[in-house]
mmCIF file of the N, C-alpha and C atoms, coordinates in Angstrom:
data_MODEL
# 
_entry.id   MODEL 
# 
loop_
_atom_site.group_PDB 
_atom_site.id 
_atom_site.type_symbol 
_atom_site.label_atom_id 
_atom_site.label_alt_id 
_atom_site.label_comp_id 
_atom_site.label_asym_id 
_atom_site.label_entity_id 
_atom_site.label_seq_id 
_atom_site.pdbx_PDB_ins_code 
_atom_site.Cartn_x 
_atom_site.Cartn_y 
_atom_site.Cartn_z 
_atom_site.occupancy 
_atom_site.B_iso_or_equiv 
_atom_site.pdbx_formal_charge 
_atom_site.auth_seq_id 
_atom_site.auth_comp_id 
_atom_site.auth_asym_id 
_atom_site.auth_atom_id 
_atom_site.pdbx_PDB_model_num 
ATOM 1   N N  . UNK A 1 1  ? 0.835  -1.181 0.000   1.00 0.00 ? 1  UNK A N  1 
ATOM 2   C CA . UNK A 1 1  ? 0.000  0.000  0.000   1.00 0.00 ? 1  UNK A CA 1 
ATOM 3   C C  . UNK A 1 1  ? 0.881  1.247  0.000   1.00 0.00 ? 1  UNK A C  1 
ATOM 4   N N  . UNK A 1 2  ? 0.626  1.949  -0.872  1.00 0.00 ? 2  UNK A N  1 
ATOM 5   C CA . UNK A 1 2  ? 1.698  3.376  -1.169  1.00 0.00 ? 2  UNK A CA 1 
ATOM 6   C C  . UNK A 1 2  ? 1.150  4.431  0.391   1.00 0.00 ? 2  UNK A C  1 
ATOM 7   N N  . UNK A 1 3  ? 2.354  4.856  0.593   1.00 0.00 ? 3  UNK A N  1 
ATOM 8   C CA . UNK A 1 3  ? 2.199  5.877  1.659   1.00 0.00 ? 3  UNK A CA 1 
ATOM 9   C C  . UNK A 1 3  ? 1.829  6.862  1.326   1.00 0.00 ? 3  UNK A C  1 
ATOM 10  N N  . UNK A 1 4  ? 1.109  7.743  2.244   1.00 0.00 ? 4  UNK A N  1 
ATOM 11  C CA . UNK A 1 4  ? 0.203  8.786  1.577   1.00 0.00 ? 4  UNK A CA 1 
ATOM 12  C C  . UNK A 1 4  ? 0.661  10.057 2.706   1.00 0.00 ? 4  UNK A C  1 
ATOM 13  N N  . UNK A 1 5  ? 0.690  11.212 2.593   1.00 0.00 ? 5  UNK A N  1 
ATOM 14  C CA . UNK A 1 5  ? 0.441  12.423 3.875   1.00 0.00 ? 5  UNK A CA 1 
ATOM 15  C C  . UNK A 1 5  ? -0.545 13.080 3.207   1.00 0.00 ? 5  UNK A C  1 
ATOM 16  N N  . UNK A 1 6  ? -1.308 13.990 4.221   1.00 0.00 ? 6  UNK A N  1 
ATOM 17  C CA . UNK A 1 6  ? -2.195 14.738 4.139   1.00 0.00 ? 6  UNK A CA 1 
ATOM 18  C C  . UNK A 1 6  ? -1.993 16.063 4.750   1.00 0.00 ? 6  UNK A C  1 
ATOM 19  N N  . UNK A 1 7  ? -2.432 16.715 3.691   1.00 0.00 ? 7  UNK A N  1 
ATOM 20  C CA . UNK A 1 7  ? -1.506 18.379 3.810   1.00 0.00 ? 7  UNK A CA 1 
ATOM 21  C C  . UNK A 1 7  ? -2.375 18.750 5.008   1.00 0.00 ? 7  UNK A C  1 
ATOM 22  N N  . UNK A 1 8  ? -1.592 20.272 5.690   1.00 0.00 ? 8  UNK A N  1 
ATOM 23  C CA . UNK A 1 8  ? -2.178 20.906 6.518   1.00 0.00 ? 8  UNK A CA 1 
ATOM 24  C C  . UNK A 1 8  ? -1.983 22.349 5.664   1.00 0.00 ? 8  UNK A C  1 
ATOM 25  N N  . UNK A 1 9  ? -2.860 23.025 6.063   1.00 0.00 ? 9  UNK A N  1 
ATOM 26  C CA . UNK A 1 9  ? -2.601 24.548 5.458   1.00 0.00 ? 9  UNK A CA 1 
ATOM 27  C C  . UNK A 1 9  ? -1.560 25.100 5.547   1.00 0.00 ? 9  UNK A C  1 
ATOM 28  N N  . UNK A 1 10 ? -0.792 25.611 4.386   1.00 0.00 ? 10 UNK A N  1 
ATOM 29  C CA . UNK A 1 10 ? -0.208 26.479 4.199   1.00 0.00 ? 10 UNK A CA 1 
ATOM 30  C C  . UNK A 1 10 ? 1.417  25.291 4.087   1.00 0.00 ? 10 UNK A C  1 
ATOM 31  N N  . UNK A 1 11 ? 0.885  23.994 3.948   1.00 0.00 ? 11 UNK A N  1 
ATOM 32  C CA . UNK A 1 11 ? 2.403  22.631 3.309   1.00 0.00 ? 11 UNK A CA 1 
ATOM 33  C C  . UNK A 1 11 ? 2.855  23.710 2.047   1.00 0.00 ? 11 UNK A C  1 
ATOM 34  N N  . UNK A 1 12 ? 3.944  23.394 1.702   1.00 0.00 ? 12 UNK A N  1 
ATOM 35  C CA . UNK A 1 12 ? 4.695  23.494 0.626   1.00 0.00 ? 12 UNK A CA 1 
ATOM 36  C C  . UNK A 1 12 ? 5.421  22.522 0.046   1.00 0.00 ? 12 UNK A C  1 
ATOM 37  N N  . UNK A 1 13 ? 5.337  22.153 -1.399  1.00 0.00 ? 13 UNK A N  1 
ATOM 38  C CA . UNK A 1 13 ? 6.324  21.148 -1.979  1.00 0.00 ? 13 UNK A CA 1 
ATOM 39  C C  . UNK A 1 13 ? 7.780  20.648 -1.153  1.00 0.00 ? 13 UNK A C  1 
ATOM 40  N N  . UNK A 1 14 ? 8.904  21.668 -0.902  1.00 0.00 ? 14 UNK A N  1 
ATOM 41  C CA . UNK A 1 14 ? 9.577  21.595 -0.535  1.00 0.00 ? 14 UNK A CA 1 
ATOM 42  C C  . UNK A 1 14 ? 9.921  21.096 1.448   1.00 0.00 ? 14 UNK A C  1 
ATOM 43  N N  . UNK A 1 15 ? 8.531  21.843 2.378   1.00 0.00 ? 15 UNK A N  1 
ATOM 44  C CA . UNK A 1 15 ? 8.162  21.240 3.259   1.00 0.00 ? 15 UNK A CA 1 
ATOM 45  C C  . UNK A 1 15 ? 8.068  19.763 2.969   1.00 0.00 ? 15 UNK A C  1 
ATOM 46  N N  . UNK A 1 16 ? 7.333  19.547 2.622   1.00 0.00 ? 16 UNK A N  1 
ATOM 47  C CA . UNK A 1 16 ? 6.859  18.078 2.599   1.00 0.00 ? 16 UNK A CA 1 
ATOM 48  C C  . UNK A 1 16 ? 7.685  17.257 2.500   1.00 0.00 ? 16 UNK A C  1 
ATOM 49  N N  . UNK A 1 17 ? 8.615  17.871 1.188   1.00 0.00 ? 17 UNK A N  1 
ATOM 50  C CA . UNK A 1 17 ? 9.563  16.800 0.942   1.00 0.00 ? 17 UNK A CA 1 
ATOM 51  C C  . UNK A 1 17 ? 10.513 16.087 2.012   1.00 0.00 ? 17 UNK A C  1 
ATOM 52  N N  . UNK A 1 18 ? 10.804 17.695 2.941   1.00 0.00 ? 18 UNK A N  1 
ATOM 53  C CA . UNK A 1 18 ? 11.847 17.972 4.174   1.00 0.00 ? 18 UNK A CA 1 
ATOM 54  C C  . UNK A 1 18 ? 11.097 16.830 4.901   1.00 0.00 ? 18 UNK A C  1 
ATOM 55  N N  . UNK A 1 19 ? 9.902  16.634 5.773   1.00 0.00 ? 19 UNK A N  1 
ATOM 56  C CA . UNK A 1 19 ? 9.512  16.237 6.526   1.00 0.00 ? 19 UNK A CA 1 
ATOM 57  C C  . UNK A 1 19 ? 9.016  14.909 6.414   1.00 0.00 ? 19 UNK A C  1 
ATOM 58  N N  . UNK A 1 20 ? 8.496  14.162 5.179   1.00 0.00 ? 20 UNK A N  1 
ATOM 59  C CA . UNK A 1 20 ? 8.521  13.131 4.532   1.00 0.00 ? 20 UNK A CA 1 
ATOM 60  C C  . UNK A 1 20 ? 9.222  12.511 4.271   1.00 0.00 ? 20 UNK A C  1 
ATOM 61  N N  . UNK A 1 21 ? 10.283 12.932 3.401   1.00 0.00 ? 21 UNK A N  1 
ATOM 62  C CA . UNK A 1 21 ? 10.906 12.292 2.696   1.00 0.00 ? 21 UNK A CA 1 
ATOM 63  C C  . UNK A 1 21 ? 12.968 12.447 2.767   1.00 0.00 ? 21 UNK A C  1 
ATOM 64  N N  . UNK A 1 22 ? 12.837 13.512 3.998   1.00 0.00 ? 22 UNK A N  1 
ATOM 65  C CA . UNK A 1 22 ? 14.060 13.023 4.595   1.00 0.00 ? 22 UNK A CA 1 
ATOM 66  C C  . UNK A 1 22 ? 15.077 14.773 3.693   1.00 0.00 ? 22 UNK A C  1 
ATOM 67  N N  . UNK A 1 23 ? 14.630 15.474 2.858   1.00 0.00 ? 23 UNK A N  1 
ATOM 68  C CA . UNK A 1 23 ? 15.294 16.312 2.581   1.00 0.00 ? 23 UNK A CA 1 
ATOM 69  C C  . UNK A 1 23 ? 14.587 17.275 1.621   1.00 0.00 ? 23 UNK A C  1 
ATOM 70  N N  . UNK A 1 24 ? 14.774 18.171 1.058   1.00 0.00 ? 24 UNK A N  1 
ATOM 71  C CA . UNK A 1 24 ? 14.253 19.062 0.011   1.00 0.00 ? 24 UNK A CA 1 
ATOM 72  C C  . UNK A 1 24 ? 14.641 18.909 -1.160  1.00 0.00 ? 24 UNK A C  1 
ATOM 73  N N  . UNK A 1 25 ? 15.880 17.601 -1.219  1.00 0.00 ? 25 UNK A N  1 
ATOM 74  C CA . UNK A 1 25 ? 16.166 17.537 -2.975  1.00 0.00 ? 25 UNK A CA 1 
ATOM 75  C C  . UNK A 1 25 ? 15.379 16.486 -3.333  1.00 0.00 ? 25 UNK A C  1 
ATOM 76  N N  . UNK A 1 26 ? 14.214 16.111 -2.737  1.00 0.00 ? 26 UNK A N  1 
ATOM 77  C CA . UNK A 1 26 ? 13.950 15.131 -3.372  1.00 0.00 ? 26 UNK A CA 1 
ATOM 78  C C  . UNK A 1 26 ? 12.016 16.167 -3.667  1.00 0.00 ? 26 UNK A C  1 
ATOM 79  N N  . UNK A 1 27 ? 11.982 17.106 -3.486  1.00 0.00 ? 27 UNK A N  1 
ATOM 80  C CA . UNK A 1 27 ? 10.964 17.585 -4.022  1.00 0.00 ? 27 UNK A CA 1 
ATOM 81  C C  . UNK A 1 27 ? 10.526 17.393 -4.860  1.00 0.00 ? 27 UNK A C  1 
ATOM 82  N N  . UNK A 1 28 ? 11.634 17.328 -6.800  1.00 0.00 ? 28 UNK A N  1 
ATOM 83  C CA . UNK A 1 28 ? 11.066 17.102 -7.348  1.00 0.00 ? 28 UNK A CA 1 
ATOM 84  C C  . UNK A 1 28 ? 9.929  15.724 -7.694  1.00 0.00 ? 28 UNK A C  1 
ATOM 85  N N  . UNK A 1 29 ? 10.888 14.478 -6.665  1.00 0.00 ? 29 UNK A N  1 
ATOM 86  C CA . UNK A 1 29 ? 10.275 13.434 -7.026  1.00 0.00 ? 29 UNK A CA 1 
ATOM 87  C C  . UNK A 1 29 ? 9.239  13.256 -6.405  1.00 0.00 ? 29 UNK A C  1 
ATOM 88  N N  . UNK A 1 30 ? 8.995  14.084 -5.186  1.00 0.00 ? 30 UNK A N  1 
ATOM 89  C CA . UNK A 1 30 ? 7.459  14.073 -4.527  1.00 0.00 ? 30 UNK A CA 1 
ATOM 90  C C  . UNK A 1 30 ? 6.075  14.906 -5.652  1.00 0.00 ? 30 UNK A C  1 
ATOM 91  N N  . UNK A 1 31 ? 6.693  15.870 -6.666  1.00 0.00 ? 31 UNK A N  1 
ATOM 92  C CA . UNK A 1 31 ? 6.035  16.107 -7.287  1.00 0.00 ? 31 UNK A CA 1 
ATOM 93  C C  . UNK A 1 31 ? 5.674  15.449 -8.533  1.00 0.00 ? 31 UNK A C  1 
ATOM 94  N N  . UNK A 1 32 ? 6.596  14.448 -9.130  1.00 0.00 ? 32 UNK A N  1 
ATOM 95  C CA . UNK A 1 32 ? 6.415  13.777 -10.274 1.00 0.00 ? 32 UNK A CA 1 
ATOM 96  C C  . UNK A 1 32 ? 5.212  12.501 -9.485  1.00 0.00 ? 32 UNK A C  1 
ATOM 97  N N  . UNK A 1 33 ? 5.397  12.442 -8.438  1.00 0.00 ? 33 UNK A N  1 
ATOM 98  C CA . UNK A 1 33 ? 4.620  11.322 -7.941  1.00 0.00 ? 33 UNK A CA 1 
ATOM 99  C C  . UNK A 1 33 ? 3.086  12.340 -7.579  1.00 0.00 ? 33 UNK A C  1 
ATOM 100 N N  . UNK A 1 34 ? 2.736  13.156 -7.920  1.00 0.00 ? 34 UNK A N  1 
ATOM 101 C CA . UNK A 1 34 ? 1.609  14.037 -7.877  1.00 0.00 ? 34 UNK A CA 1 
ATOM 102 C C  . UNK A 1 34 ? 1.044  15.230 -9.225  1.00 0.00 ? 34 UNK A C  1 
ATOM 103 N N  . UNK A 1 35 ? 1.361  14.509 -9.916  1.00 0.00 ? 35 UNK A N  1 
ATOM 104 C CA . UNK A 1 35 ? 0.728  15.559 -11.075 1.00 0.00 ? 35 UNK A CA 1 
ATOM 105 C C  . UNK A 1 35 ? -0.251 16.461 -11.258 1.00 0.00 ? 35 UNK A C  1 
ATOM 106 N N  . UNK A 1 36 ? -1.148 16.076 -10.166 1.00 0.00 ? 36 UNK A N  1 
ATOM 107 C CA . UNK A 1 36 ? -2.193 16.805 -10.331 1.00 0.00 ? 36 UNK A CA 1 
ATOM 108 C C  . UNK A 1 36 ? -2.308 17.681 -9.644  1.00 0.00 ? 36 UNK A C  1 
ATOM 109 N N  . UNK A 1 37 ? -1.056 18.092 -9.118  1.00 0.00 ? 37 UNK A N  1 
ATOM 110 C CA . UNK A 1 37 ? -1.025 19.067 -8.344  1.00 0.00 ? 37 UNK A CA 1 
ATOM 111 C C  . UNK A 1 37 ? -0.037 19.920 -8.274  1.00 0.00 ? 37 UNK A C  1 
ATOM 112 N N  . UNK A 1 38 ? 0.649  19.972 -9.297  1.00 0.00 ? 38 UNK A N  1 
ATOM 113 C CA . UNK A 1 38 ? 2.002  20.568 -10.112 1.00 0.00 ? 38 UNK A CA 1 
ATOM 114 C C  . UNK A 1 38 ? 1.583  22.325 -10.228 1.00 0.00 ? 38 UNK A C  1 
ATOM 115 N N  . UNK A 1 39 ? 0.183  22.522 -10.312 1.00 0.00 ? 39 UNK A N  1 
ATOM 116 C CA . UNK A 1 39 ? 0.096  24.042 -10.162 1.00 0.00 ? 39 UNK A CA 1 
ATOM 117 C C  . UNK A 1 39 ? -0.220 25.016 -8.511  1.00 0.00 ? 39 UNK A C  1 
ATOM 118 N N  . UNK A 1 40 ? -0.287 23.776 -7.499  1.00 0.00 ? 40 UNK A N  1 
ATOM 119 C CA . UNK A 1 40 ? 0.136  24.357 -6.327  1.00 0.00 ? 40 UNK A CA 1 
ATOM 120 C C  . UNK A 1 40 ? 0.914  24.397 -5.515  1.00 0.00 ? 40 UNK A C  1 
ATOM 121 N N  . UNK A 1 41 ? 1.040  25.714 -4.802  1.00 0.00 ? 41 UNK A N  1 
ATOM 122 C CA . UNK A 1 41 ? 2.171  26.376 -4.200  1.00 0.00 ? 41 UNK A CA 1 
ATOM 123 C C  . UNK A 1 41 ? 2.126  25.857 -2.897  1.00 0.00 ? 41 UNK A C  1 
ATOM 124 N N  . UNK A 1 42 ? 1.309  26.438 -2.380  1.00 0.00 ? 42 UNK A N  1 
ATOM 125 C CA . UNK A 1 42 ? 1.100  26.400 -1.345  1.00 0.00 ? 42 UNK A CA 1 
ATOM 126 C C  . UNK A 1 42 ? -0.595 25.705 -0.843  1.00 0.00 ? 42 UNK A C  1 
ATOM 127 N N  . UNK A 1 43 ? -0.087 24.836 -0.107  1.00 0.00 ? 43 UNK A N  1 
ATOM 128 C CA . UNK A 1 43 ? -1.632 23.623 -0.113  1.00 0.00 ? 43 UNK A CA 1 
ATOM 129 C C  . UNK A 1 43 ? -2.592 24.098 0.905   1.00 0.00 ? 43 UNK A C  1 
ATOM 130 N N  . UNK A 1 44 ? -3.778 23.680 0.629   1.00 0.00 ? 44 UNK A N  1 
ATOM 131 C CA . UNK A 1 44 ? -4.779 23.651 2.012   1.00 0.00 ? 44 UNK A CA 1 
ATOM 132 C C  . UNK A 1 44 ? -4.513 22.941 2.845   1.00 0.00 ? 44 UNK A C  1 
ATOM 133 N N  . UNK A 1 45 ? -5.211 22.326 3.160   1.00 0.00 ? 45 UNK A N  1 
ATOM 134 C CA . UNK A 1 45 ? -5.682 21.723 4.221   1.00 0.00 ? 45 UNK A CA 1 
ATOM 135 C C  . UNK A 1 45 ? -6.346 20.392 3.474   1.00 0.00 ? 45 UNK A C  1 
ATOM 136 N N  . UNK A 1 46 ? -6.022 18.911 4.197   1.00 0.00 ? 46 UNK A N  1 
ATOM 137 C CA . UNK A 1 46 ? -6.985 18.128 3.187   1.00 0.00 ? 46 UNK A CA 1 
ATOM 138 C C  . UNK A 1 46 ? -6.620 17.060 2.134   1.00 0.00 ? 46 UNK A C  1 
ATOM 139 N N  . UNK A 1 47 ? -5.890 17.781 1.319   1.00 0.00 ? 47 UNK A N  1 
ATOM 140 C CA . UNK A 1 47 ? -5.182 17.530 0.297   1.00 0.00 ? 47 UNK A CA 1 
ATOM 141 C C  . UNK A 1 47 ? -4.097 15.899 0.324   1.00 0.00 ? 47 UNK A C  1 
ATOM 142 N N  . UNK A 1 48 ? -4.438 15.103 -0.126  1.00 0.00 ? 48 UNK A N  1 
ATOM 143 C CA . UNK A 1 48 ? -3.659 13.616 0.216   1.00 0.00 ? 48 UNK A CA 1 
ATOM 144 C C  . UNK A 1 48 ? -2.445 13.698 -1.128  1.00 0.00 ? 48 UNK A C  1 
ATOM 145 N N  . UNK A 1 49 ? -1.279 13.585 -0.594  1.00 0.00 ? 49 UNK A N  1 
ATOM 146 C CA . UNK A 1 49 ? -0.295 13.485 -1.322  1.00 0.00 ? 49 UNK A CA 1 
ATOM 147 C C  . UNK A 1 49 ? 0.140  12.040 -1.485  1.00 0.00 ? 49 UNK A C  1 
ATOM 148 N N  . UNK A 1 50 ? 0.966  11.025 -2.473  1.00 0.00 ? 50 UNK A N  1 
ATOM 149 C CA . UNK A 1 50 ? 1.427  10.082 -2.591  1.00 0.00 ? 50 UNK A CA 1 
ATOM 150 C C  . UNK A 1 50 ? 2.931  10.418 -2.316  1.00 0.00 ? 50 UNK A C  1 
ATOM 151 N N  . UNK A 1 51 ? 3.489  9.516  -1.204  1.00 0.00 ? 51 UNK A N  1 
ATOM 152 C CA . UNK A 1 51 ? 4.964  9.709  -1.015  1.00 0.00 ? 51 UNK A CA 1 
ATOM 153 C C  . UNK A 1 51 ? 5.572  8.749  -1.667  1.00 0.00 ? 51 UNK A C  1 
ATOM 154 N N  . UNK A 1 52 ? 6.535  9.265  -2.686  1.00 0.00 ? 52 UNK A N  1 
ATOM 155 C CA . UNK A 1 52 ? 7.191  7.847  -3.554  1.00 0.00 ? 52 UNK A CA 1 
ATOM 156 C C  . UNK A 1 52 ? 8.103  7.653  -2.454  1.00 0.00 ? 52 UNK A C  1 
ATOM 157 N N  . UNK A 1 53 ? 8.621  6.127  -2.416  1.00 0.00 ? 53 UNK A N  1 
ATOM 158 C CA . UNK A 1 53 ? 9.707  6.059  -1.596  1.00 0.00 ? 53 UNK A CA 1 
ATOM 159 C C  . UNK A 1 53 ? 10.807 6.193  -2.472  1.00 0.00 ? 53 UNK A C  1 
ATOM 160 N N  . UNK A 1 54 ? 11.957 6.614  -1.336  1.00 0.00 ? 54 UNK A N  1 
ATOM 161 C CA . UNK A 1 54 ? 12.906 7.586  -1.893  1.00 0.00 ? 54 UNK A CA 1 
ATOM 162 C C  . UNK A 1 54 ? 14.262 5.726  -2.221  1.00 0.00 ? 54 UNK A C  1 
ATOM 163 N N  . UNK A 1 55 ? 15.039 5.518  -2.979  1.00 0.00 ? 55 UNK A N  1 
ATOM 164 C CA . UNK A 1 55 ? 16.139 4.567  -2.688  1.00 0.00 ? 55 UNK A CA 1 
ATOM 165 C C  . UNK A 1 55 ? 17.215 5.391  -3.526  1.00 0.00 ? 55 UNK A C  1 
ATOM 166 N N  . UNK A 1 56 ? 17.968 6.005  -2.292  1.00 0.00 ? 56 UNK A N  1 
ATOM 167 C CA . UNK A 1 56 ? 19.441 6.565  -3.076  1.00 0.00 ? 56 UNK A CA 1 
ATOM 168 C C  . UNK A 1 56 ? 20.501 5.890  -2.502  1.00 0.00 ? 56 UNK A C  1 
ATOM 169 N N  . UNK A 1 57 ? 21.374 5.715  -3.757  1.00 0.00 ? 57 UNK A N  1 
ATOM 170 C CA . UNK A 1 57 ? 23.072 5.071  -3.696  1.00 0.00 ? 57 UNK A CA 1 
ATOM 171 C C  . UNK A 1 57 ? 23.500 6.051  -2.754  1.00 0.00 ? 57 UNK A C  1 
ATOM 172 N N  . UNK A 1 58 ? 24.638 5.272  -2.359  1.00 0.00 ? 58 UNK A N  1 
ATOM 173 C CA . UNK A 1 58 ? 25.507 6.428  -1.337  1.00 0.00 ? 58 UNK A CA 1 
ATOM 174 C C  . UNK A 1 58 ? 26.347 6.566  -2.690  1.00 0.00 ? 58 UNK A C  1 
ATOM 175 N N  . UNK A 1 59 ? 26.707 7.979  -2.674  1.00 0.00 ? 59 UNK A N  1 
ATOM 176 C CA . UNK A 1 59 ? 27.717 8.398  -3.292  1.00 0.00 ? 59 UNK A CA 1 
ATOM 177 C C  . UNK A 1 59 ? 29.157 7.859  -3.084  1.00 0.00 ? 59 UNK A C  1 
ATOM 178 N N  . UNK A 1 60 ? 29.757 7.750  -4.334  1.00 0.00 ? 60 UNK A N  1 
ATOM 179 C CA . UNK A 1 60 ? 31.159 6.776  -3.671  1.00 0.00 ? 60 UNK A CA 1 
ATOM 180 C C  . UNK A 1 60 ? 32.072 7.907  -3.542  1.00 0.00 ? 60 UNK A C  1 
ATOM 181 N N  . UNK A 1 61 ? 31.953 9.061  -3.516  1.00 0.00 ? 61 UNK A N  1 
ATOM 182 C CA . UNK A 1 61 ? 33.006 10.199 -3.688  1.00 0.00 ? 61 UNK A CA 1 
ATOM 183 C C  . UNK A 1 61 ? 32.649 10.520 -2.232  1.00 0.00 ? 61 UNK A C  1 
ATOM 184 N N  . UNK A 1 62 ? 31.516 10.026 -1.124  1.00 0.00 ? 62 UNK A N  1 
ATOM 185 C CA . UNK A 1 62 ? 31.862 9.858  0.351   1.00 0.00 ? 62 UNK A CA 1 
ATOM 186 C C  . UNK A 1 62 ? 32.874 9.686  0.618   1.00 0.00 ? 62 UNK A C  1 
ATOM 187 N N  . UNK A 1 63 ? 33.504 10.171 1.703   1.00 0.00 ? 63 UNK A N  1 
ATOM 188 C CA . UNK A 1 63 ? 34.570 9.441  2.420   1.00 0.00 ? 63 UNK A CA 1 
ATOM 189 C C  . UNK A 1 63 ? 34.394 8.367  3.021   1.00 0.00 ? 63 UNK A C  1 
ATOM 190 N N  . UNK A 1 64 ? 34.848 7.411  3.194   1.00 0.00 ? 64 UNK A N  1 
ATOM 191 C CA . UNK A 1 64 ? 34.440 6.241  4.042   1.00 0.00 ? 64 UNK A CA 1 
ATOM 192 C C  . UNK A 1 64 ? 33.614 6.257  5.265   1.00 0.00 ? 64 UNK A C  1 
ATOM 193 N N  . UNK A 1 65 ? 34.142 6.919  6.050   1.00 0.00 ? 65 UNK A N  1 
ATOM 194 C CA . UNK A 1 65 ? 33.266 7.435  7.688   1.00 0.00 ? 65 UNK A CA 1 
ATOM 195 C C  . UNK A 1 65 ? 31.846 8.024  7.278   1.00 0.00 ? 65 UNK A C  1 
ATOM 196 N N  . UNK A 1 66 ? 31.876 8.542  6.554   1.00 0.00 ? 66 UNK A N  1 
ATOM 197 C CA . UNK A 1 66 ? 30.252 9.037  5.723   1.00 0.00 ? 66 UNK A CA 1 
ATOM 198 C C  . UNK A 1 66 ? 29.385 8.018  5.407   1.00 0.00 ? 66 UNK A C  1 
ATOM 199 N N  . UNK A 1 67 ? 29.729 7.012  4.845   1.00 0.00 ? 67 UNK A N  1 
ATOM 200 C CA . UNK A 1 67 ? 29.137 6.384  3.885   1.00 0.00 ? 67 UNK A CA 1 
ATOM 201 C C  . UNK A 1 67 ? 28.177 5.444  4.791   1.00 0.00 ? 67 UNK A C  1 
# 
C-alpha cells in the first residue's frame, strides 16, 4: 500500500519533501509522484499526497566514515 500524507494549510512542496521524505532535494520526485497538483504552491488543508519512496546510492566520492 503506497504511503500517503495529508496536507495541513499552508504545506509546501519543498516542506513536505523535508519532513517526509528526509530532505528538500527530493521535491522534485514528490512532485512527479503528484501531477495533479504541479500548479500548487502552497496547499490547504486536506489535500492527500502520494509519497514515492525515496532509494538513493551512497555516493562513492563519500569518504568512508560518511558512507
Amino acid at each position: 500500500m503506497p504511503k500517503t500524507y495529508t496536507t495541513v494549510s499552508g504545506d509546501e512542496w519543498d516542506m513536505i519533501a523535508r519532513d517526509q521524505l528526509g530532505s528538500e532535494r527530493y521535491t522534485a520526485l514528490l512532485m512527479h509522484a503528484n501531477p495533479d497538483h504541479l500548479n500548487t504552491v502552497i496547499f490547504s488543508a486536506g489535500v492527500t499526497l502520494l509519497i514515492p519512496e525515496v532509494t538513493s546510492p551512497i555516493p562513492s566520492s563519500l569518504p568512508p566514515w560518511r558512507r
